[in-house]
C-alpha positions in Angstrom: 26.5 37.5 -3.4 22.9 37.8 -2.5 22.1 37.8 -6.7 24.4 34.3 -7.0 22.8 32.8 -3.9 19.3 33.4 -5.4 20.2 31.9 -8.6 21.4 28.8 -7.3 18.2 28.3 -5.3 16.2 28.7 -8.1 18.4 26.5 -10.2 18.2 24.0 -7.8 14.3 24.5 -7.2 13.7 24.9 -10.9 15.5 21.4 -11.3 13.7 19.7 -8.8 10.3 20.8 -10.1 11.3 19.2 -13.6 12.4 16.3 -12.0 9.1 15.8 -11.0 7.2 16.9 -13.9 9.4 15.5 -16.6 9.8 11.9 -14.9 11.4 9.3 -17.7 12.3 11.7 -20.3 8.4 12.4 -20.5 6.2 14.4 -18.7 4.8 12.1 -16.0 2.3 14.4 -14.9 1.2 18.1 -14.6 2.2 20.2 -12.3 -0.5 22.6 -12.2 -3.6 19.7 -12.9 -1.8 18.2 -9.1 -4.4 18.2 -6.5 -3.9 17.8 -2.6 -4.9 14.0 -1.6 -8.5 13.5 -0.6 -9.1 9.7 -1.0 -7.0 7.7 0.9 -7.1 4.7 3.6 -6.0 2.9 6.4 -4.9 -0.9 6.9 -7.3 -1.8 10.1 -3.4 -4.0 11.0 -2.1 -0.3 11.9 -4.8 -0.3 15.0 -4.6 -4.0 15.7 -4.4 -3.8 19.7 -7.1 -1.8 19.6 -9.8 -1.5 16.8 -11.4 -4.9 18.0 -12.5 -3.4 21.5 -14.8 -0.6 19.4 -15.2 -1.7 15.7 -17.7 1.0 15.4 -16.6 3.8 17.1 -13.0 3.4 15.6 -14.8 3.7 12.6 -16.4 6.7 13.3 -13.0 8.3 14.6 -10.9 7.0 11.5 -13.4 9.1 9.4 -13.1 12.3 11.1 -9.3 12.8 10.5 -10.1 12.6 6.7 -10.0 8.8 5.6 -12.1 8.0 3.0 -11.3 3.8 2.2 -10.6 1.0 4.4 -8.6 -1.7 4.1 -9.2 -5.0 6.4 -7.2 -7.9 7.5 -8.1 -11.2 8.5 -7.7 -11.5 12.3 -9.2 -13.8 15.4 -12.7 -12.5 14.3 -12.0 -12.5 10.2 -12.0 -9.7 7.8 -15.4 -8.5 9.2 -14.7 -8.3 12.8 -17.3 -10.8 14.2 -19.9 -9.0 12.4 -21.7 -10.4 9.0 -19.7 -8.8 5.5 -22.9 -6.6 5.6 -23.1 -5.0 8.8 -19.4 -4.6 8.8 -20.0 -2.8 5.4 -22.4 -0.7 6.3 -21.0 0.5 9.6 -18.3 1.7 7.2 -20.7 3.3 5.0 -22.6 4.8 7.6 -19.3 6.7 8.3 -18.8 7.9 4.8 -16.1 5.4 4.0 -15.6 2.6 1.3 -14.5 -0.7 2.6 -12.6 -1.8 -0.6 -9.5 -4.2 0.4 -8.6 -7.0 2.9 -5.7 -9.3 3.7 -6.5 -12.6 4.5 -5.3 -16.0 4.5 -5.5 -17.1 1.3 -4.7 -20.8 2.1 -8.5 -21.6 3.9 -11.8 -21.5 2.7 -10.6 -18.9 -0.1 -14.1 -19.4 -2.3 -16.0 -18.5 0.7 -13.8 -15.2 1.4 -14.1 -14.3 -2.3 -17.9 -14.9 -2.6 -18.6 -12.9 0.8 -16.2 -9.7 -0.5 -17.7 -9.8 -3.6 -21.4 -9.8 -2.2 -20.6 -6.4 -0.7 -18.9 -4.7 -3.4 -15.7 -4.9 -2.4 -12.6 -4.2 -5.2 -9.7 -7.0 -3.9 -8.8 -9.6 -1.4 -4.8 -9.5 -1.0 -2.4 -11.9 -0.1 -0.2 -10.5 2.5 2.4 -13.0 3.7 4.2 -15.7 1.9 7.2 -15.7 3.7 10.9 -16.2 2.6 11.2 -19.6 0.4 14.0 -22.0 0.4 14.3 -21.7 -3.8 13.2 -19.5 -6.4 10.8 -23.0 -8.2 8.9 -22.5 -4.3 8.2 -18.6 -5.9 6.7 -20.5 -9.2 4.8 -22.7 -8.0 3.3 -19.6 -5.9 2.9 -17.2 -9.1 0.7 -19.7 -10.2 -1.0 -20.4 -7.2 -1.8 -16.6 -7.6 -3.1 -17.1 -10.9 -5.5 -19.5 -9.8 -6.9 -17.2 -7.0 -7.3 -14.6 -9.7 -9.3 -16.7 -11.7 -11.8 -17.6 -8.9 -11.8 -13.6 -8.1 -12.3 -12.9 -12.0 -15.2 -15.2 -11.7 -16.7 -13.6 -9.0 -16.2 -9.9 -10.1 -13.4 -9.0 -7.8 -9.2 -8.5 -7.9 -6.6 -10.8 -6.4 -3.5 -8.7 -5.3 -0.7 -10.0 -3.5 1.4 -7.3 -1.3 5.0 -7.7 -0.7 7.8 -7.7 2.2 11.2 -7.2 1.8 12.1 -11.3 1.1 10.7 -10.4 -2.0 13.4 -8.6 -3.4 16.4 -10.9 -1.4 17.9 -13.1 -4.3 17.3 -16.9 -4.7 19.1 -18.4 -6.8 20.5 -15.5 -8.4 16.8 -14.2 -9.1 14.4 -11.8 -7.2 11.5 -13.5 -5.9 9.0 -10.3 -7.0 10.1 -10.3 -10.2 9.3 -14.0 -10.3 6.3 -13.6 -9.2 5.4 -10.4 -11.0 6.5 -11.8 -14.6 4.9 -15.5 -13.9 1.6 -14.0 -13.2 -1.1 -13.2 -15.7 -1.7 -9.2 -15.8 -5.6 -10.1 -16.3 -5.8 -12.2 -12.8 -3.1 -10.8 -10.5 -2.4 -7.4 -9.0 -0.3 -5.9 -6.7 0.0 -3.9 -3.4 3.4 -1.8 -3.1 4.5 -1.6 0.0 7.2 1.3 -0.2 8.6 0.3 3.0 9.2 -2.7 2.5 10.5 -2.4 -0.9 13.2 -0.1 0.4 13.7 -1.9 3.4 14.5 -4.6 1.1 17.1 -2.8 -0.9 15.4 -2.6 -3.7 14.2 1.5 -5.8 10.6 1.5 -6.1 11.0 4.2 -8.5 12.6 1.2 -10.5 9.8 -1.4 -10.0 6.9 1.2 -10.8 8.6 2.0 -13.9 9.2 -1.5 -14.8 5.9 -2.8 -14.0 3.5 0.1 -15.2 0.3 -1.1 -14.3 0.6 -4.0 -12.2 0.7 -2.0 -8.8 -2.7 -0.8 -8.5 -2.3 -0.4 -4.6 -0.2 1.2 -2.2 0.9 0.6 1.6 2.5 4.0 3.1 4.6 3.9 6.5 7.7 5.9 6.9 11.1 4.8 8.1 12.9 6.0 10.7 15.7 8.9 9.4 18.5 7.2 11.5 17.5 3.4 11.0 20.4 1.3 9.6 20.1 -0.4 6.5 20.0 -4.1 8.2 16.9 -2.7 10.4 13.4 -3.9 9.3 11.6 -2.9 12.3 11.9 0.8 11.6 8.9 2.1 10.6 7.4 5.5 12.0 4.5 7.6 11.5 4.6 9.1 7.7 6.2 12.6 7.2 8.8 11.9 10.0 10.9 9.9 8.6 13.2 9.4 5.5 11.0 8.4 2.6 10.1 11.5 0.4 6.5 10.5 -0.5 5.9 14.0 -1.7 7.9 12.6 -4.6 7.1 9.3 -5.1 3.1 9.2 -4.5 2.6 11.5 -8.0 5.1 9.0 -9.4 3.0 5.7 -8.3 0.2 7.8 -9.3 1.5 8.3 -13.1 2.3 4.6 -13.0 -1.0 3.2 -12.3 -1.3 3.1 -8.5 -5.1 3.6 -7.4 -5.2 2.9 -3.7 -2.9 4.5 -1.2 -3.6 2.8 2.2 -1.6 4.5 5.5 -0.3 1.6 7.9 2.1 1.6 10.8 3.6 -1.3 12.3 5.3 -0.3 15.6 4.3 1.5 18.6 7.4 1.7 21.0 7.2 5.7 20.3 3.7 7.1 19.8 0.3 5.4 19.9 -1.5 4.3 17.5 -4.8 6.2 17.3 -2.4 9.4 17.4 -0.1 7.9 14.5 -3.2 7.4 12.3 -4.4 11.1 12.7 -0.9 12.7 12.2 0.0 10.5 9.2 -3.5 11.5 7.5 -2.1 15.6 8.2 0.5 14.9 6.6 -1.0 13.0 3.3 -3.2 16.0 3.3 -0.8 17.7 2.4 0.9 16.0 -0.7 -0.3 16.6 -4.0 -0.7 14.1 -6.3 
């Protein structure tokens, strides 16, 4: 008994491992070349009730549980909390991090936003929010809205990148609103930031959508979701590793698929706090190979 029970454990591991490793009827990635995560970020949003009382000593604390990139947002005080793109940047620097992302609102004084990211180096300003549309021509005339922000990034030497909620993937008109906007969008001006919540929150396989956009998600949002949330719950998200999303599987995948930029970010608090959330969900990233 103790002989069959063996076997069928190593069946079973030795057919998860090529699972991984042989992704799509190809190998995907190598096992053995794998190494434990070491750059990764945080989206500033995940300490929002806090961050702006200590910009600078958050920083400094963010850094010490093993970030390594940052990713802003545009709040009261802008991408650059009250302080030039410059000092903000450097305060960053100073605490061996890379500033290279922020959300912002993409609808005011957009040239200005592009030409101050790009005078400190940094890779993408990403359009967050779009909010749920009334028909799938509304998601057109946005795709090429995007392409017009990526050209005035181009220009400038920075990336557009537009991240997604679940409304993308609800049908309109019998068509999904991030496919619209993912096939109406030029490769060369528009990226995109997966966020895996959201996508499955939205009922849609990100497995599917890395697969069938190789390439065009060059950045990565990571918050769990709760193990007993119901499918109709969106607010469900929970620090990573203690929920029901199996990113020891899917971040090599999104790696083999073009995804650069993994970025942890937690939206609710009604269980933990956030300044503990941001240190366990870095232990745990640590821990994935990719």
């Amino acid at each position: 008994m103790m002989m069959k029970s063996s076997r069928r454990k190593f069946l079973k591991t030795a057919a998860a491992v090529s699972a991984l490793a042989f992704l799509d009827g190809k190998k995907a990635f190598s096992m053995d070349e794998r190494q434990y995560m070491k750059n990764f970020g945080l989206q500033l949003y995940t300490l929002r009730d806090i961050f702006g009382n200590d910009p600078k000593g958050y920083i400094q604390q963010i850094s010490s549980y093993g970030y390594t990139q940052i990713e802003s947002y545009e709040g009261k005080e802008g991408m650059f909390w009250g302080m030039t793109p410059a000092i903000f940047n450097q305060c960053i620097q100073d605490a061996g991090m890379t500033l290279v992302s922020s959300h912002c609102d993409i609808s005011k004084d957009f040239e200005q936003k592009v030409i101050s990211a790009a005078s400190i180096g940094m890779k993408y300003l990403i359009c967050a929010w779009v909010g749920p549309q009334k028909s799938i021509d509304d998601f057109k005339r946005i795709a090429d809205d995007f392409n017009s922000k990526g050209a005035l990034c181009k220009k400038h030497g920075i990336k557009f990148a537009y991240h997604n909620h679940d409304y993308s993937f609800k049908k309109i008109d019998g068509e999904i609103p991030q496919d619209i906007m993912m096939q109406m969008t030029d490769p060369e001006l528009v990226d995109f930031e997966m966020d895996i919540y959201w996508v499955i929150t939205g009922g849609a396989d990100p497995y599917e959508y890395l697969k069938k956009y190789k390439g065009r998600f060059k950045l990565g949002h990571l918050k769990d979701r709760l193990k007993d949330a119901l499918p109709q719950e969106t607010d469900a998200s929970c620090t990573m590793g203690t929920g029901s999303i199996h990113f020891k599987k899917i971040l090599p995948y999104a790696k083999s698929k073009g995804m650069e930029y993994f970025f942890i970010e937690q939206e609710r608090y009604d269980y933990t706090t956030p300044i503990i959330s941001v240190k366990e969900s870095a232990e745990y990233l640590k821990s994935i190979k990719i």
